[in-house]
Structures are given as C-alpha cells and as structure tokens.
PyMOL CGO cylinders between C-alpha atoms (Angstrom):
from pymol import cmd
from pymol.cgo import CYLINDER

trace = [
    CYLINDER, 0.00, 0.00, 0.00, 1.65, 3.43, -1.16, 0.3, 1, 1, 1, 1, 1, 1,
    CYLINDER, 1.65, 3.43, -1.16, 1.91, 6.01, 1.37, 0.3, 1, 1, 1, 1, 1, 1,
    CYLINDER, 1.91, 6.01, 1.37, -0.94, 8.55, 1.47, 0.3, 1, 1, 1, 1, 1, 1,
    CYLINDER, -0.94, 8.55, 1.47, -0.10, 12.17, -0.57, 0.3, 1, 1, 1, 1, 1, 1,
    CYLINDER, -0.10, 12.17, -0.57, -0.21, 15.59, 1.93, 0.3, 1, 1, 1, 1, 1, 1,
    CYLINDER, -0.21, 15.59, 1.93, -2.06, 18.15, 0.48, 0.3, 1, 1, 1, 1, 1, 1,
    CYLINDER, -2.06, 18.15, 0.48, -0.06, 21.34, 0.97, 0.3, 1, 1, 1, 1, 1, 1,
    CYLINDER, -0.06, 21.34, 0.97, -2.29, 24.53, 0.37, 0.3, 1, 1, 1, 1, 1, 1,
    CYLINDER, -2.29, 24.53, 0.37, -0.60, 27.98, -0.46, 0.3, 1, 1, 1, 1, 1, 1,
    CYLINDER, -0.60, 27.98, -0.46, -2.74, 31.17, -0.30, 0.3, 1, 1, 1, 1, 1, 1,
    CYLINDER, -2.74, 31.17, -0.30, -2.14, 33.94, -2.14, 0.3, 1, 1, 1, 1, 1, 1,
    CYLINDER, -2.14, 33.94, -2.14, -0.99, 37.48, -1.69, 0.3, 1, 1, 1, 1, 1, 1,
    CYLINDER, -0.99, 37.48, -1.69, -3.97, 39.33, 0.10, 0.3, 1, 1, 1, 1, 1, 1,
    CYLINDER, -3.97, 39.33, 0.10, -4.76, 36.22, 2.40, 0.3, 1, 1, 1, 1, 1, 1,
    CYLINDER, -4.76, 36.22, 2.40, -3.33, 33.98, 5.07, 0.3, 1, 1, 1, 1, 1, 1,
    CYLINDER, -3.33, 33.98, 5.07, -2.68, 30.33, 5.57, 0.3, 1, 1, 1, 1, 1, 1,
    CYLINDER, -2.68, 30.33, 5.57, -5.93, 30.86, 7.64, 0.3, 1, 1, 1, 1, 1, 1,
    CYLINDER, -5.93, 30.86, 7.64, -7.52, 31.30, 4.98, 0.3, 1, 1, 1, 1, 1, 1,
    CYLINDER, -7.52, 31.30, 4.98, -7.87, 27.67, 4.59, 0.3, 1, 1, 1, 1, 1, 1,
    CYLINDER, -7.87, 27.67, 4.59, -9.01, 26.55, 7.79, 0.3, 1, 1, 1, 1, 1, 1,
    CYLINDER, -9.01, 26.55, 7.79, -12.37, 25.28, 6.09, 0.3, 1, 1, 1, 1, 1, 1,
    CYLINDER, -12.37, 25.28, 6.09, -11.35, 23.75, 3.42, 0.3, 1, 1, 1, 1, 1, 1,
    CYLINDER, -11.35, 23.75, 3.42, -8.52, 21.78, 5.69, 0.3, 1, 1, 1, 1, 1, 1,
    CYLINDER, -8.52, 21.78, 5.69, -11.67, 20.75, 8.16, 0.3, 1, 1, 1, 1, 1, 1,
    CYLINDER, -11.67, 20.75, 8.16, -13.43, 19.05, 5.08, 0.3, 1, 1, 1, 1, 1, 1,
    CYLINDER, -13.43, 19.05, 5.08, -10.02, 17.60, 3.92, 0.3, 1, 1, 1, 1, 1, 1,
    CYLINDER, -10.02, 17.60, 3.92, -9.29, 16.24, 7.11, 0.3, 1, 1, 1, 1, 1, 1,
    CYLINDER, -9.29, 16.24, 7.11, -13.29, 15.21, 7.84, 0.3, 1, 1, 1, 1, 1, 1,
    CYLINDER, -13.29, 15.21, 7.84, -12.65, 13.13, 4.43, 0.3, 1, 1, 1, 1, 1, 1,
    CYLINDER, -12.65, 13.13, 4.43, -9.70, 11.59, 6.02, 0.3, 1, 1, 1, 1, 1, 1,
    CYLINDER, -9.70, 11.59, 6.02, -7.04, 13.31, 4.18, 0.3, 1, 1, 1, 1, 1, 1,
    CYLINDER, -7.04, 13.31, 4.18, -3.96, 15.09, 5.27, 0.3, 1, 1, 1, 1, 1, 1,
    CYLINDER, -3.96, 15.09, 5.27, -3.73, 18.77, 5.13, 0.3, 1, 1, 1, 1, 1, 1,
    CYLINDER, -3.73, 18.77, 5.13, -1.83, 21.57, 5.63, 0.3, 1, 1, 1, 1, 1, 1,
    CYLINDER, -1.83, 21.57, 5.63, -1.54, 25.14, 5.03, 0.3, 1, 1, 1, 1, 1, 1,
    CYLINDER, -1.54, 25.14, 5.03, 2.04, 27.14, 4.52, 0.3, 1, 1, 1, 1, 1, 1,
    CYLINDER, 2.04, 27.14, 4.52, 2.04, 30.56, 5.66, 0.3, 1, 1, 1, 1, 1, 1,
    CYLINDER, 2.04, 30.56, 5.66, 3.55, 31.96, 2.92, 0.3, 1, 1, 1, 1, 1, 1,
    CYLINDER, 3.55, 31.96, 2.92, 6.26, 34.54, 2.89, 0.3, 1, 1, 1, 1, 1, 1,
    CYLINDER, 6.26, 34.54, 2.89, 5.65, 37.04, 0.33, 0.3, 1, 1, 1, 1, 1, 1,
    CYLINDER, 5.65, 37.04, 0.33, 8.63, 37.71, -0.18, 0.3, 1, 1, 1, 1, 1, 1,
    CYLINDER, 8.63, 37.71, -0.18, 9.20, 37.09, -3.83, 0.3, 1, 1, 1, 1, 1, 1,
    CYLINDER, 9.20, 37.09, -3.83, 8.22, 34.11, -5.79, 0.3, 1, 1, 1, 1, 1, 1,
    CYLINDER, 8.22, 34.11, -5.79, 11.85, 32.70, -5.78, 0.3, 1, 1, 1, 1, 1, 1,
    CYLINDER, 11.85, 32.70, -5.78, 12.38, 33.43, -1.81, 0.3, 1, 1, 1, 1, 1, 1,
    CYLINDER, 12.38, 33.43, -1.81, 8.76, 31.94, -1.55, 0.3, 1, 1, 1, 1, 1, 1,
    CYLINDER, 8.76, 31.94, -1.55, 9.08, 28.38, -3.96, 0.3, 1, 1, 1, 1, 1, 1,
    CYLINDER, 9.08, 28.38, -3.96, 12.43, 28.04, -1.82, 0.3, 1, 1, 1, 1, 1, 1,
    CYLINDER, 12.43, 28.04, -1.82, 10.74, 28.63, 1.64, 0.3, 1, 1, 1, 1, 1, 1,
    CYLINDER, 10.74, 28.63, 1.64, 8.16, 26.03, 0.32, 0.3, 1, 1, 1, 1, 1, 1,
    CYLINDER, 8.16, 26.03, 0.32, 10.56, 23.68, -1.06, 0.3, 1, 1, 1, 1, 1, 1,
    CYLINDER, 10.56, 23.68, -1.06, 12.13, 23.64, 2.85, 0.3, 1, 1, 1, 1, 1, 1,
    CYLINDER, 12.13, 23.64, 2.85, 8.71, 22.91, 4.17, 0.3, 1, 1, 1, 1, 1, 1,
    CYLINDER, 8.71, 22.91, 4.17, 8.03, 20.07, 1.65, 0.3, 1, 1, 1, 1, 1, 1,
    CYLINDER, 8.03, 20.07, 1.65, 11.57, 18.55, 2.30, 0.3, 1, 1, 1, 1, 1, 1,
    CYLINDER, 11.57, 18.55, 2.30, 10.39, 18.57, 6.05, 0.3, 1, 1, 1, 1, 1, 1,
    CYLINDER, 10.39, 18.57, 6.05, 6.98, 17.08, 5.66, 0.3, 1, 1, 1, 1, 1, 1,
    CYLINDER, 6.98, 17.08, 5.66, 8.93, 13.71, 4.19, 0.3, 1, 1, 1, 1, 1, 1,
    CYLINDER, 8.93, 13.71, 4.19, 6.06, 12.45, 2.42, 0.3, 1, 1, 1, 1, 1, 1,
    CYLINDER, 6.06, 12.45, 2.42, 4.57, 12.31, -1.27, 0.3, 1, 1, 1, 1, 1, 1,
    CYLINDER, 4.57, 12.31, -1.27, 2.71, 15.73, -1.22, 0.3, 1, 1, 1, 1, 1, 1,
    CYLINDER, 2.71, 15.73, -1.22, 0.01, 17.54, -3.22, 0.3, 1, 1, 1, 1, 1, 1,
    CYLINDER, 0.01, 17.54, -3.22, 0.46, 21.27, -3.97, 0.3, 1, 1, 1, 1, 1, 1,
    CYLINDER, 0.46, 21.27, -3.97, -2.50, 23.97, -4.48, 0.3, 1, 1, 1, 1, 1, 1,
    CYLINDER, -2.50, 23.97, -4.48, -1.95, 27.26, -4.98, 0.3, 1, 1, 1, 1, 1, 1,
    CYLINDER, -1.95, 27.26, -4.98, -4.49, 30.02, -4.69, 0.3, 1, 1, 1, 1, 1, 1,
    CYLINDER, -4.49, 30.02, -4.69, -3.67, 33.46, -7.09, 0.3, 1, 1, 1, 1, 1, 1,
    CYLINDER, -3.67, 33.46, -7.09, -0.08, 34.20, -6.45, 0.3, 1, 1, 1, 1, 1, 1,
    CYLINDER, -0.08, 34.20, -6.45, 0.06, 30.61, -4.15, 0.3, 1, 1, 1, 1, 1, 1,
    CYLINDER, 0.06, 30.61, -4.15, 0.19, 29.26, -8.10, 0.3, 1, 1, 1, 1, 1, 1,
    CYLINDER, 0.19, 29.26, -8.10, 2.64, 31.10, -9.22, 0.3, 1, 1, 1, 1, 1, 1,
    CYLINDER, 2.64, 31.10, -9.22, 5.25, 29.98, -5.60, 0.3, 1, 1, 1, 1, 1, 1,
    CYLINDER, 5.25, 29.98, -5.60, 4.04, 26.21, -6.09, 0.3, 1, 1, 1, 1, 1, 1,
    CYLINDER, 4.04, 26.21, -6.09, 4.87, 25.96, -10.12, 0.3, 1, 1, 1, 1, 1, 1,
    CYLINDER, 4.87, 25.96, -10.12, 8.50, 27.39, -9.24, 0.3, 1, 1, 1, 1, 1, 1,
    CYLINDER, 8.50, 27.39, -9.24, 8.81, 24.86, -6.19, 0.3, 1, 1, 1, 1, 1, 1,
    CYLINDER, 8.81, 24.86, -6.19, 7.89, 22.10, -8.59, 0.3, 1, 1, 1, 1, 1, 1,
    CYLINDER, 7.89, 22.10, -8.59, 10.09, 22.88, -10.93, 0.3, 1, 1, 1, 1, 1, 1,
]
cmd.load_cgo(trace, "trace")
C-alpha cells in the first residue's frame, strides 16, 4: 500500500494560511492530510524556496494547491 499524498495549500498574496481553515476541516473530515504554509511574500523565488524547505520537512509524497499568487510559488517549487 503506497503512502498517502499531503495536500499542501498555499494562499495567495492578500490572504493567510488561515484562509484555509475550512477547506482543511473538510479535507481532514474526508480523512485526508492537510496543511496550510504561511507563505512569505517575499518574492516568488524566496517563496518556492521557503516552500521547497517545508516540503523537504513534511517527508512524504505531497500535493500542492496554490491560490492566485500561491500558483505562481508552487509551479516554481515544482520545478
């Protein structure tokens, strides 16, 4: 049996992590694992690099969604 994928939510630039807190209770009422990355906003480099660092720590298969500017930090952390 493979290991289960995190789902790692990044908000975007007017928001907070916070602003997931619903959509991690359904994820997590679904059994899934969620989390949400209080982004930086820094710059999208400084951002996919904090991100990468939080990935690297999680140690598991993950799932990345990005809201708005969240998509921009998670397709330069992917890549």
């Amino acid at each position: 049996m493979s290991e289960q994928p995190v789902i790692v939510l990044v908000h975007g630039a007017f928001a907070e992590s916070a602003s997931w807190n619903r959509v991690i209770q359904r994820l997590h009422s679904n059994r899934l694992s969620a989390v949400a990355v209080a982004n930086p906003l820094r710059s999208v480099e400084g951002d996919a690099t904090y991100l990468r660092d939080v990935i690297a720590g999680i140690g598991r298969p993950v799932v990345l969604v990005g809201h708005s500017y969240g998509g921009m930090v998670i397709s330069q952390a992917a890549a």
